[in-house]
C-alpha positions as CSV (number, residue, x, y, z in Angstrom):
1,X,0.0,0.0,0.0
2,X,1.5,3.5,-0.6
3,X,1.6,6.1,1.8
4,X,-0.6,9.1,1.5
5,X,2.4,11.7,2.6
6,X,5.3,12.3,0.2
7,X,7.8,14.5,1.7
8,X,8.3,16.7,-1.4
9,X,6.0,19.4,0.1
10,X,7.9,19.9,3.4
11,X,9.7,22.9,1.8
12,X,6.7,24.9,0.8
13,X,6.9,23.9,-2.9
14,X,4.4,21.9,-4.9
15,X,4.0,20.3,-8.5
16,X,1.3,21.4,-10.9
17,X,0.2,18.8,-13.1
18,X,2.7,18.7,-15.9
19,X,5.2,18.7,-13.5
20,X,6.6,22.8,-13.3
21,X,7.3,23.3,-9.4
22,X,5.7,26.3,-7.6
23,X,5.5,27.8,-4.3
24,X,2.3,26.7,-2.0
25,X,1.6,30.4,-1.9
26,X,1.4,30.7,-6.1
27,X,-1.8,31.9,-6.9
28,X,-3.1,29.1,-9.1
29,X,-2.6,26.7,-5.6
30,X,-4.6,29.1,-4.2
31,X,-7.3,29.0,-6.6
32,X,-7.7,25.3,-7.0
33,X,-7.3,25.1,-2.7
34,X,-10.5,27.5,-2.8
35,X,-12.3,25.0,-5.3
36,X,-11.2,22.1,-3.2
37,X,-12.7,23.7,0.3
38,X,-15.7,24.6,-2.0
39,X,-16.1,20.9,-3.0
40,X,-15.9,19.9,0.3
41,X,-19.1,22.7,1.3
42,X,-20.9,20.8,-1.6
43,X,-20.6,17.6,0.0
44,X,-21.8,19.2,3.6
45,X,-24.5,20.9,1.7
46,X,-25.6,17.6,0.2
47,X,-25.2,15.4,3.4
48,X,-27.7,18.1,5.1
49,X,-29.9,18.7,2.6
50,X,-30.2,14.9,2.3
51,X,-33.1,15.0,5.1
52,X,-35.4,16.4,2.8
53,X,-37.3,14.3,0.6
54,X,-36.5,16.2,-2.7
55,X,-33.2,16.8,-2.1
56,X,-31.2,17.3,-5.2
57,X,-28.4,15.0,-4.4
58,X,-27.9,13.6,-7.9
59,X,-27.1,17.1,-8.9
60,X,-24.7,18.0,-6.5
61,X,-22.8,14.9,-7.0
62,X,-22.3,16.0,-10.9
63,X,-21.1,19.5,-9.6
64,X,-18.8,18.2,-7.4
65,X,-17.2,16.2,-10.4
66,X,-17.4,19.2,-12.0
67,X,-15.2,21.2,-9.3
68,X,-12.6,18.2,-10.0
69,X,-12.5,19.5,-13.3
70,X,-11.9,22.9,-12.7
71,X,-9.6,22.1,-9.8
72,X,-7.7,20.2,-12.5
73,X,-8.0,23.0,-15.1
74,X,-6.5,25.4,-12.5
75,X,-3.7,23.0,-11.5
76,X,-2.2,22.2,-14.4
77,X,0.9,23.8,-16.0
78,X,-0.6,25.9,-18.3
79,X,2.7,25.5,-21.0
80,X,1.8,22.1,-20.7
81,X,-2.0,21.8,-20.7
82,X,-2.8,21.8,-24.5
83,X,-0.9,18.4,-24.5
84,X,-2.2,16.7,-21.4
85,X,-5.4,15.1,-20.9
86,X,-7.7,17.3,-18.8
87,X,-11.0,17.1,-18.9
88,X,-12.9,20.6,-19.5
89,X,-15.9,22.1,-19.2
90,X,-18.8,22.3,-21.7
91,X,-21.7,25.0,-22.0
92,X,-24.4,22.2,-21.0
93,X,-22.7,22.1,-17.5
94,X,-23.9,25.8,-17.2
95,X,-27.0,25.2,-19.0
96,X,-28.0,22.9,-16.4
97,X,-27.1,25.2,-13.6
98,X,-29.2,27.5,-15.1
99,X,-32.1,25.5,-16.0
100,X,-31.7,24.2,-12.3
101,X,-31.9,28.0,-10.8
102,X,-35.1,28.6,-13.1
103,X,-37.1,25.7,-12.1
104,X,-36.4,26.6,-8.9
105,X,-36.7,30.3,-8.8
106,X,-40.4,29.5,-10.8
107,X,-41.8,27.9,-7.7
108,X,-40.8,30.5,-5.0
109,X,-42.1,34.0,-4.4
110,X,-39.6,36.6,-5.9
111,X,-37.0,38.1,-3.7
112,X,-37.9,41.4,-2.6
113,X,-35.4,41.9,0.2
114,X,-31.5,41.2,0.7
115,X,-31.8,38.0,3.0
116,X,-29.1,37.2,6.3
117,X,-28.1,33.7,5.7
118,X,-29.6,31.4,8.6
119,X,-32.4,30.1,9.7
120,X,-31.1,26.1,9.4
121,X,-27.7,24.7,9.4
122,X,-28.5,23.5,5.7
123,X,-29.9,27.1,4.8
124,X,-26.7,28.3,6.1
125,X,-24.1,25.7,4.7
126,X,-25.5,26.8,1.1
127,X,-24.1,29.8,1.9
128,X,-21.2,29.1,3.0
129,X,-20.8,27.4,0.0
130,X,-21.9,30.2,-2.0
131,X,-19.6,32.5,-0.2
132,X,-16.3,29.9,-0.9
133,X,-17.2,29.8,-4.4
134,X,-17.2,33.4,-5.0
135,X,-13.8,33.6,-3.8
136,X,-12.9,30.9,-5.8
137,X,-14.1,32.9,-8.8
138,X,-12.1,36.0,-7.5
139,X,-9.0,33.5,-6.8
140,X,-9.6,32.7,-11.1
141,X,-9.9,36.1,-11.8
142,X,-7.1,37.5,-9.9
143,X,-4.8,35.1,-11.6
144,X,-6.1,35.9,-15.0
145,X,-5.6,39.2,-14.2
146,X,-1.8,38.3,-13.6
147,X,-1.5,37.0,-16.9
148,X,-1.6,33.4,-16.5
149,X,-4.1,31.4,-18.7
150,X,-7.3,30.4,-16.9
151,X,-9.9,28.7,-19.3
152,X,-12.8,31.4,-19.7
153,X,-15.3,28.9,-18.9
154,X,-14.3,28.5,-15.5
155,X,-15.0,31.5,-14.8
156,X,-18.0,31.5,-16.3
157,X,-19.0,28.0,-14.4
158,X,-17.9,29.6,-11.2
159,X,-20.0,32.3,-11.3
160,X,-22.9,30.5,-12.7
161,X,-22.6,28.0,-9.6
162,X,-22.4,30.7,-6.7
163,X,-26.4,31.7,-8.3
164,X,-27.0,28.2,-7.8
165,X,-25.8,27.8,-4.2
166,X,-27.6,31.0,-3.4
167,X,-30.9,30.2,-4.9
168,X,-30.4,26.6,-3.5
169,X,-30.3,27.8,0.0
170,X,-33.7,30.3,-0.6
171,X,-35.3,27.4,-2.4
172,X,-34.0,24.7,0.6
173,X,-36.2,27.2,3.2
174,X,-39.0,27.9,0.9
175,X,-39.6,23.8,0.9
176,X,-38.9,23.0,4.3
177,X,-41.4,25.9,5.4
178,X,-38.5,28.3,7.1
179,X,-39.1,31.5,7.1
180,X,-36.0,33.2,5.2
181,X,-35.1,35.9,7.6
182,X,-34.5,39.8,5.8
183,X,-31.9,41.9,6.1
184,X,-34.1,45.4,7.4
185,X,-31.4,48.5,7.0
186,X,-31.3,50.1,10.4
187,X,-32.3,53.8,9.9
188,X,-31.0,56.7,11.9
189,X,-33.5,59.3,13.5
C-alpha cells in the first residue's frame, strides 16, 4: 500500500500537473485550494440537505465532479496543458445550472429583500458554500488578471454556480417551510 504523505512538500513547494514546481503560496494553488474547500461545502450541503425528501443529491454529485474538473484546469501547468489530458468544461454544464436556478426560482415568491443567511444549518451551509465559491471565482480572476491562462469557462461556471448555491439555500427554506429571515437597513433618526 503507498503512503498518502510524500515529503516533497515539506519545503513549501508543490507540482502542478505537468510537473513545473511552484511555491504553496502561487496563486493558481490558491485557486484550485478554494475549489477544493468549495467541493468539500458541496458535500456538507448535500449530506444536510439529504433530510429532505427532494433533495437534489444527484445534482450536486455531478457538480462536485465538476469542481474536479476545474480544480484540474486550474492545476495544471498551463505550458503544458494543450498536451495533457484534462477534462474541460462544456456550455451544457452551465445550461444545467441555469435551468436548475429557473425551475427553482419559478416555484418561489420573488426576492424582494437582501436575506441574512440562517435560519437552518443546511440554509446556512449553502451559503457558506456560495460565499467559498465566490472567492474561488475571485481566486480565477485575480490570476487571470496576472496574466496566467485560466480557461474562460471556468469562470463562467464559477460564477454561474455561486447563483446556484444562493438560490439553492432560498429554495431549501421555501420547501422545508423556514421563514428566510431579511436583512431590514437600520435607519438613523
Amino acid at each position: 500500500m503507498s503512503k498518502i504523505y510524500t515529503k516533497t512538500g515539506d519545503k513549501g513547494k508543490t507540482s502542478l500537473i505537468g510537473g513545473a514546481k511552484v511555491p504553496k503560496s502561487d496563486a493558481r494553488i490558491e485557486a484550485y485550494g478554494t475549489v477544493d474547500e468549495l467541493n468539500a461545502y458541496i458535500g456538507l450541503v448535500s449530506d444536510l440537505l439529504n433530510a429532505g425528501e427532494k433533495a437534489p443529491t444527484e445534482l450536486l454529485k455531478e457538480i462536485q465532479d465538476r469542481l474536479f474538473t476545474v480544480g484540474s484546469a486550474l492545476a495544471c501547468d498551463p505550458d503544458k496543458e494543450p498536451k495533457l489530458k484534462v477534462p474541460d468544461l462544456k456550455e451544457s454544464d452551465i445550461a444545467l445550472l441555469e435551468q436548475t436556478i429557473d425551475e427553482m426560482n419559478a416555484q418561489m415568491p420573488p426576492l424582494k429583500y437582501f436575506i441574512l443567511p440562517g435560519g437552518h444549518p443546511a440554509v446556512s451551509t449553502a451559503h457558506i458554500a456560495r460565499t467559498v465559491c465566490r472567492r474561488a471565482e475571485r481566486n480565477a480572476v485575480r490570476l487571470q488578471e496576472t496574466g496566467a491562462f485560466v480557461e474562460p469557462m471556468v469562470i463562467k461556471y464559477l460564477n454561474r454556480l455561486s447563483d446556484y448555491l444562493f438560490v439553492l439555500a432560498r429554495f431549501t427554506a421555501f420547501e422545508w417551510n423556514l421563514p428566510e429571515i431579511t436583512w431590514r437597513p437600520r435607519v438613523n433618526p
